[in-house]
KEVEX-815227 format. One record per residue (C-alpha): x negated, y negated, z; residue number from 1; residue in three letters. Coordinates in steps of 0.2 Angstrom, whole numbers, plus 5000, padded with zeros to 4 digits. Each point is the difference from the previous one (the first is absolute). Example, Ala and Ser with C-alpha at 12.3 -4.5 7.8 and 13.67 -1.06 7.14 Angstrom:
! residues 2
@px=4938; py=5022; pz=5039; num=1; residu=ALA
@px=4994; py=4983; pz=4997; num=2; residu=SER
//
This chain:
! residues 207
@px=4957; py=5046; pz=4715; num=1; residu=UNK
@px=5012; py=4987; pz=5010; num=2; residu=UNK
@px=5010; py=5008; pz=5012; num=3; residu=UNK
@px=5016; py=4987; pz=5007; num=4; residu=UNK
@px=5009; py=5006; pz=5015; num=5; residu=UNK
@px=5017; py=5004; pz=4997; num=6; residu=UNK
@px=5014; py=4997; pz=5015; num=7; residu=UNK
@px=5014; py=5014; pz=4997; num=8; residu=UNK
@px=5018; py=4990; pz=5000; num=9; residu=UNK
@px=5008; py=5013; pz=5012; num=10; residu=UNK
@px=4986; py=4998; pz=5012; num=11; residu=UNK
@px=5005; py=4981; pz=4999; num=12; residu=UNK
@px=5019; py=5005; pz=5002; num=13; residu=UNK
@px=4996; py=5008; pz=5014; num=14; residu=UNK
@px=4988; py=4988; pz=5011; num=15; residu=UNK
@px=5015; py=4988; pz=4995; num=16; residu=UNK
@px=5011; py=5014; pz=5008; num=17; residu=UNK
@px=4991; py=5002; pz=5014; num=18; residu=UNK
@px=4997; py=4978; pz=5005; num=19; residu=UNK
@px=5020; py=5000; pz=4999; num=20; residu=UNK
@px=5003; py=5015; pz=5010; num=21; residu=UNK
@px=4986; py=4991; pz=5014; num=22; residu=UNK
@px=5010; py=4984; pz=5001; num=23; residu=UNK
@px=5011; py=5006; pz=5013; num=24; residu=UNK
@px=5009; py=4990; pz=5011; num=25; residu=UNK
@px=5004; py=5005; pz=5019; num=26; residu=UNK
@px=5016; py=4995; pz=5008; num=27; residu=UNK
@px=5002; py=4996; pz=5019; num=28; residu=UNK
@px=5013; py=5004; pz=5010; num=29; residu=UNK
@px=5010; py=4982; pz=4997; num=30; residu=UNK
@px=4998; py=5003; pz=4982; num=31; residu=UNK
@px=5006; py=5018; pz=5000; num=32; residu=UNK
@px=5016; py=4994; pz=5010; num=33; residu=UNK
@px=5004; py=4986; pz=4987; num=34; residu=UNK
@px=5001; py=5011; pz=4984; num=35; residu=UNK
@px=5011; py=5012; pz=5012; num=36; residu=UNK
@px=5011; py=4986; pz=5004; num=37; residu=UNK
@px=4999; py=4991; pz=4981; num=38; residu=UNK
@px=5004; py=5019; pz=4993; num=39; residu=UNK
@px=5017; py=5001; pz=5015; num=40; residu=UNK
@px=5006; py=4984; pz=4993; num=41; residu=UNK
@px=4996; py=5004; pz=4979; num=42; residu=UNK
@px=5007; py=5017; pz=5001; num=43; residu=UNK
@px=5017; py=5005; pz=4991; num=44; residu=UNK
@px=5014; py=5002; pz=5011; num=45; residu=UNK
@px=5007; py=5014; pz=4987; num=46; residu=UNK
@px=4987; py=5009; pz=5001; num=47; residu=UNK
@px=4993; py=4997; pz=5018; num=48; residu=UNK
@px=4980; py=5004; pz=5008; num=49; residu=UNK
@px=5004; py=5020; pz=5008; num=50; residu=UNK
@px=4996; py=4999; pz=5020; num=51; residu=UNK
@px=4987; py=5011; pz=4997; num=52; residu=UNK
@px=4992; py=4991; pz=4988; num=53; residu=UNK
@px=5002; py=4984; pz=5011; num=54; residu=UNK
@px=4992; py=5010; pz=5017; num=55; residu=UNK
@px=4984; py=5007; pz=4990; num=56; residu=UNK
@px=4998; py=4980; pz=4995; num=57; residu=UNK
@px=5003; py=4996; pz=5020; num=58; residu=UNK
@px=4987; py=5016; pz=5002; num=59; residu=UNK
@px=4986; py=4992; pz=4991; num=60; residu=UNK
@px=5002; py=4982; pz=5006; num=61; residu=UNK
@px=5000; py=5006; pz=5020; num=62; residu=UNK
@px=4981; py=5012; pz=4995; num=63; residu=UNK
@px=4995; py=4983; pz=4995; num=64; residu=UNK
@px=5004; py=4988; pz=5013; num=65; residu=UNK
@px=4991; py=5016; pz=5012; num=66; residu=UNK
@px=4986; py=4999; pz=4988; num=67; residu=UNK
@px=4996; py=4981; pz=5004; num=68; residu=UNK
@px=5004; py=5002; pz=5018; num=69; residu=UNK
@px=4987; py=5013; pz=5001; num=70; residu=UNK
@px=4989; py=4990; pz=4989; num=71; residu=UNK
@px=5003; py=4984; pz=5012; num=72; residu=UNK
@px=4997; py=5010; pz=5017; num=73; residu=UNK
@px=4985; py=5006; pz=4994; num=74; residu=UNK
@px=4992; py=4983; pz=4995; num=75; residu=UNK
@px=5006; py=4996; pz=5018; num=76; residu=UNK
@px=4992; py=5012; pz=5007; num=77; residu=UNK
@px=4983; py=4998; pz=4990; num=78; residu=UNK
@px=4999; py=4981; pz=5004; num=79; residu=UNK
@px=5005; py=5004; pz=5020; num=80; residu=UNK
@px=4985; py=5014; pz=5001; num=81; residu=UNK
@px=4990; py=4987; pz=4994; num=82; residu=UNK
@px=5006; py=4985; pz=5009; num=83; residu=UNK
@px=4996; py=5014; pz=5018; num=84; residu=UNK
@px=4984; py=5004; pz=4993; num=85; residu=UNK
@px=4996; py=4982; pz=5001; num=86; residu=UNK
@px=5005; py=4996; pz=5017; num=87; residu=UNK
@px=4994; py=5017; pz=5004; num=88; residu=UNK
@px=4978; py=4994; pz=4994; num=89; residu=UNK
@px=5006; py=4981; pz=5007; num=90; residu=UNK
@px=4994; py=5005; pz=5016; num=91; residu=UNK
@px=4983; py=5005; pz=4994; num=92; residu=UNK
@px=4997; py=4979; pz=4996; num=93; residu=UNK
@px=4985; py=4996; pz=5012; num=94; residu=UNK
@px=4994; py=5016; pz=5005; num=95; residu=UNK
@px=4987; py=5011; pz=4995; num=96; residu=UNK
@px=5003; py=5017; pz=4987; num=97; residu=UNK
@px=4987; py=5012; pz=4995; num=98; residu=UNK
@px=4997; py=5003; pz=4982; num=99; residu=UNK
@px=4988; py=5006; pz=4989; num=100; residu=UNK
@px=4990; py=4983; pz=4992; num=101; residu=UNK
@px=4983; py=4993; pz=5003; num=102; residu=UNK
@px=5006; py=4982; pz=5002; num=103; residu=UNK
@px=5000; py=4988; pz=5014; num=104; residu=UNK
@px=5010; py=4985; pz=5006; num=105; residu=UNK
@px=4998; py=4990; pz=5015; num=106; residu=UNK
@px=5009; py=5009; pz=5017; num=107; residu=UNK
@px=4997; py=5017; pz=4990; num=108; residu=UNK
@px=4990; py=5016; pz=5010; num=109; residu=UNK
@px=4987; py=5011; pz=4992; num=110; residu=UNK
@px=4999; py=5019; pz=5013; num=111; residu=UNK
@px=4984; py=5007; pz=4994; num=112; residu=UNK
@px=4998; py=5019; pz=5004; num=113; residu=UNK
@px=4984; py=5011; pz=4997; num=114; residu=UNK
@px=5002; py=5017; pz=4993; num=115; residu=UNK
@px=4986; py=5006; pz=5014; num=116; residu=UNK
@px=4986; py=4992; pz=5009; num=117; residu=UNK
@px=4993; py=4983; pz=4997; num=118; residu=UNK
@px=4987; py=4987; pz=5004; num=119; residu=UNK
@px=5009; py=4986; pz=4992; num=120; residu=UNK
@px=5015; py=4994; pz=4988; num=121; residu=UNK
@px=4999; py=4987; pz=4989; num=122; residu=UNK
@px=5015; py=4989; pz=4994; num=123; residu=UNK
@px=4996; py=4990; pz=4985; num=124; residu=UNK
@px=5012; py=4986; pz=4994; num=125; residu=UNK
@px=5002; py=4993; pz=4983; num=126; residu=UNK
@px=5008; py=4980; pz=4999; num=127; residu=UNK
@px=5013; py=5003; pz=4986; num=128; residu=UNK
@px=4997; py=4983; pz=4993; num=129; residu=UNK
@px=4981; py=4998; pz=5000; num=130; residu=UNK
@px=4993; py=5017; pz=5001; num=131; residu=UNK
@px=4989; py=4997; pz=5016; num=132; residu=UNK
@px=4997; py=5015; pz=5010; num=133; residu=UNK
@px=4998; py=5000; pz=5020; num=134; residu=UNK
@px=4998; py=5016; pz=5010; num=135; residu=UNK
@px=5005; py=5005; pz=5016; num=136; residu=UNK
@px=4991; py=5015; pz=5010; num=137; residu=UNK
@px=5006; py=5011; pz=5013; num=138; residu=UNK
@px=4989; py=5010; pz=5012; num=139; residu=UNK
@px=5005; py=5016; pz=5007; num=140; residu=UNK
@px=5011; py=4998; pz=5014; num=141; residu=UNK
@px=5008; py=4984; pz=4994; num=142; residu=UNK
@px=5017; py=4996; pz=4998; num=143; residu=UNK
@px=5001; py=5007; pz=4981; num=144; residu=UNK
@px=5013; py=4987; pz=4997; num=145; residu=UNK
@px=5002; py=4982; pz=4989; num=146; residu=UNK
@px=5010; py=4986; pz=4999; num=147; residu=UNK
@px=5000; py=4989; pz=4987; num=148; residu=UNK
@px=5000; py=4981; pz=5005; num=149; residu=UNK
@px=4994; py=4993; pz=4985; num=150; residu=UNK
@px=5009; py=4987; pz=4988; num=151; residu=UNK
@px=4995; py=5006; pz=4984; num=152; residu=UNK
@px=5006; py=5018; pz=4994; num=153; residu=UNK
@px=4988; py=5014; pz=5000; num=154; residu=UNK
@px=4997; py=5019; pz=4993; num=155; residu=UNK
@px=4991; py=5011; pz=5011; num=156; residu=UNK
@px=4988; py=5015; pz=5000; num=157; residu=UNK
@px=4995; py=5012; pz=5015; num=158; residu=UNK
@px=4986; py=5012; pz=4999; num=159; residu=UNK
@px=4990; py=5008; pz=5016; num=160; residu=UNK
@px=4986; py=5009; pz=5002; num=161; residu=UNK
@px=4991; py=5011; pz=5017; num=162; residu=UNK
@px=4981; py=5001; pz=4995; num=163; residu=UNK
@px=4999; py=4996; pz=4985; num=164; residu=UNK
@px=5013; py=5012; pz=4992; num=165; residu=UNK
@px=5018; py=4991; pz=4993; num=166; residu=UNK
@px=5013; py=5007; pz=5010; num=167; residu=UNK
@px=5019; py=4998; pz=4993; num=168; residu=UNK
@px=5012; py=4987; pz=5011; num=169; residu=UNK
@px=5018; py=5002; pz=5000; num=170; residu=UNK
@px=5009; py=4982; pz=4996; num=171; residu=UNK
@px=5016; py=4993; pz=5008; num=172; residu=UNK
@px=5007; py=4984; pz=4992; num=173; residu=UNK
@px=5012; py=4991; pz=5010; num=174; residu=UNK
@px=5006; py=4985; pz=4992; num=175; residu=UNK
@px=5014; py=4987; pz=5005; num=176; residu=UNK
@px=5015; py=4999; pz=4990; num=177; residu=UNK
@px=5003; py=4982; pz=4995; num=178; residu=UNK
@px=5018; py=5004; pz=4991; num=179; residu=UNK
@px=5012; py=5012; pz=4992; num=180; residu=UNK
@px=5007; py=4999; pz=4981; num=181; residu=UNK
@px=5006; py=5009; pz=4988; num=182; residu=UNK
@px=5000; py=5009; pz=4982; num=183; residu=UNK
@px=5008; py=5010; pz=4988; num=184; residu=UNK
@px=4987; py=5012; pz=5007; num=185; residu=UNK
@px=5007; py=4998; pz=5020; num=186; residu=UNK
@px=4993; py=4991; pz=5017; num=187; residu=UNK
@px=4984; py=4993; pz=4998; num=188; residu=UNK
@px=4989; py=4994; pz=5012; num=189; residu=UNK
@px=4989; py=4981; pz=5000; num=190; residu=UNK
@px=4983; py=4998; pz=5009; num=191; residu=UNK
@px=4992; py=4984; pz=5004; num=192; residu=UNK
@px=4989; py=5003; pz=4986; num=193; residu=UNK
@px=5016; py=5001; pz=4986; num=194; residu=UNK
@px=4997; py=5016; pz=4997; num=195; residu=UNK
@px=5017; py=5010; pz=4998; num=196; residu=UNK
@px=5000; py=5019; pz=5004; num=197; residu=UNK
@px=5015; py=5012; pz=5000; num=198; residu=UNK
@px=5007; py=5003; pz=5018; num=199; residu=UNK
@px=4997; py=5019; pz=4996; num=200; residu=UNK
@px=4981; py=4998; pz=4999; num=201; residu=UNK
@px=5002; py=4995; pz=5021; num=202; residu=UNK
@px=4993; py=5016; pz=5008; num=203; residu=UNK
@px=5003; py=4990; pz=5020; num=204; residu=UNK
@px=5012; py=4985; pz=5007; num=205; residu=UNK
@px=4985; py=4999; pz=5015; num=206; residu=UNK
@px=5006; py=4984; pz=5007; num=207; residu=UNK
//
């Protein structure tokens, strides 16, 4: 047994119905006060618009005009927060912010902190282009801190140890901004590396 759909025509009727209703067109203020004046100059002199009638149209014409100046003030204000947000991050260009990331650019500074006693930290850089590793090693009672000098861009690891048992090591990445842009998402912020991370994720401005 074939079964054929069957459309109902008043279900037609009424999508027809409701597309017609949906073409709906929104006056601005200039248009509202030309019909005004067009419907002043039509009207019959016998048989004049009431004052009252007149006044309710005036009504309705001043709630829009304050309608689009509110719209207006607060796409002026929007674009100025912005605009003071970005001159605001501008003068984070050349120095260092702390953020959460495991990646390094040249003039950026790894602080390395051991959760407790240790004999040793080890640093261990990854070249972002060829994948060649160098390590660095800190003894106790060295300065725990690095500077990255190199050309290339690198990601990094730390671990530490004190004999023989892994110890944890709190990180401190303090990367150079290189420039401010933005998005539809807010202030960004560019490393020398090209990465682009939000100016939310900076933890410290430390110099």
């Amino acid at each position: 047994m074939s079964v054929q759909p069957v459309t109902s025509p008043t279900s037609q009727q009424s999508t027809s119905t409701t597309q017609t209703k949906a073409a709906t067109t929104i006056l601005g203020p200039d248009a509202f006060l030309k019909i005004l004046i067009a419907d002043l100059q039509n009207q019959n002199p016998l048989d004049p618009q009431k004052p009252e009638d007149f006044m309710a149209q005036l009504s309705q014409l001043t709630e829009v005009q304050q309608l689009t100046n509110i719209s207006s003030s607060i796409s002026a204000l929007a674009q100025n927060s912005q605009q003071g947000g970005i001159a605001q991050w501008l003068s984070t260009v050349g120095k260092k912010v702390d953020v959460q990331d495991n990646a390094l650019s040249a003039g950026d500074q790894v602080t390395m902190q051991p959760q407790g006693n240790y004999d040793q930290v080890i640093l261990t850089l990854k070249d972002s282009n060829t994948g060649n590793l160098q390590q660095v090693t800190f003894k106790n009672g060295d300065p725990l801190k690095y500077t990255y000098q190199g050309a290339g861009n690198v990601t990094f690891g730390v671990s530490a140890t004190y004999n023989g048992a892994s110890v944890s090591v709190g990180i401190e990445n303090s990367r150079v901004v290189k420039g401010i842009q933005t998005s539809d998402s807010g202030v960004q912020i560019v490393f020398g590396d090209g990465k682009i991370m939000p100016v939310t994720s900076i933890t410290t401005i430390t110099e």
